[in-house]
C-alpha positions in Angstrom: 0.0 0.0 0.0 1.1 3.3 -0.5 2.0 6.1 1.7 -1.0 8.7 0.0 -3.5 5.6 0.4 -2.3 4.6 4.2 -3.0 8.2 5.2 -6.3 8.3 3.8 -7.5 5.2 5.5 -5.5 7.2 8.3 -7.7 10.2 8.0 -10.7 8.3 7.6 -10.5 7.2 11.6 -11.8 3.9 11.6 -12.3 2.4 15.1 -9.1 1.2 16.3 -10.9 -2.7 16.2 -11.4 -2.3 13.0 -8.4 -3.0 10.4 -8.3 -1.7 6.8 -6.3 -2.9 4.4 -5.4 -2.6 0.3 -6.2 -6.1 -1.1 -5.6 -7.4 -4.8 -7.9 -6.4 -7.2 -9.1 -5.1 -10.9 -8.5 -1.1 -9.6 -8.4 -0.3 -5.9 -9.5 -2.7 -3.3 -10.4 -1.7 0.2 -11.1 -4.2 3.2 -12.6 -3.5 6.6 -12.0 -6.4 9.2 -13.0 -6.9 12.5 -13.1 -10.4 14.5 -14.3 -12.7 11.4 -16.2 -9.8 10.3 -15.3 -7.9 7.1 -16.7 -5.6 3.6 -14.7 -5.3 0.8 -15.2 -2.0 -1.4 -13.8 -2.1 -5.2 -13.3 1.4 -6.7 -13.3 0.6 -10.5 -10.3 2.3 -12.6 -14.0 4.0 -14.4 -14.7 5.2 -11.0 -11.0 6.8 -10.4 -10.9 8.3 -13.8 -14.5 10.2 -13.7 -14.8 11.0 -9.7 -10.8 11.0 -9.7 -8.2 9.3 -7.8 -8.8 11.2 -4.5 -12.5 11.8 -4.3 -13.3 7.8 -5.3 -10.9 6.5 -2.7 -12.6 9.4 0.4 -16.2 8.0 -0.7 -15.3 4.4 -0.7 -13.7 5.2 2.9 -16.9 6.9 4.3 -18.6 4.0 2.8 -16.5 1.4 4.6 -16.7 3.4 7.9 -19.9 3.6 7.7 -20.2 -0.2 7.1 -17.9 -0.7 10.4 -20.3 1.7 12.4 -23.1 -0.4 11.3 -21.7 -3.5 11.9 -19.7 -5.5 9.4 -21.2 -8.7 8.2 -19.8 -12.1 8.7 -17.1 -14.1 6.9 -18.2 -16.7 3.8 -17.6 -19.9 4.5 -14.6 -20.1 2.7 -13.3 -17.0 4.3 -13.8 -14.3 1.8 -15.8 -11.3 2.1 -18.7 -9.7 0.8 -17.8 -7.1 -2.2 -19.3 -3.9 -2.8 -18.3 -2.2 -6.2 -17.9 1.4 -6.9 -18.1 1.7 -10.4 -18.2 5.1 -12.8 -21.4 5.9 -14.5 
């Protein structure tokens, strides 16, 4: 990850239980963890190109925190998480 992507998540202020990381993925792949609990958020290289780089990545954050606040839902069975996509129009 980044330095200019760890201190957005930084900004952001996620509860300190709850862990955000840059994953893998087709464009920019957020993940919000907390004990077995976790939400992906993809921001779609569409998304970053019309919203741009900086105001796609804050929205996906809120989105995420917002998520956390809310409670995060549970693990799949085979471990991986739920996936929301933030694509451009």
């Amino acid at each position: 990850m980044d330095d200019t992507l760890r201190h957005q998540i930084d900004l952001a202020a996620f509860p300190a239980d709850v862990q955000v990381t840059h994953v893998p993925g087709p464009g920019v792949v957020l993940r919000a963890t907390r004990e077995g609990r976790g939400l992906e958020l993809q921001v779609t290289p569409d998304a970053q190109r019309i919203y741009g780089e900086g105001p796609a990545l804050s929205a996906a954050l809120a989105q995420l925190k917002q998520a956390a606040a809310q409670g995060l839902p549970d693990a799949h069975a085979d471990g991986s998480f739920e996936r929301l996509v933030f694509i451009g129009d």
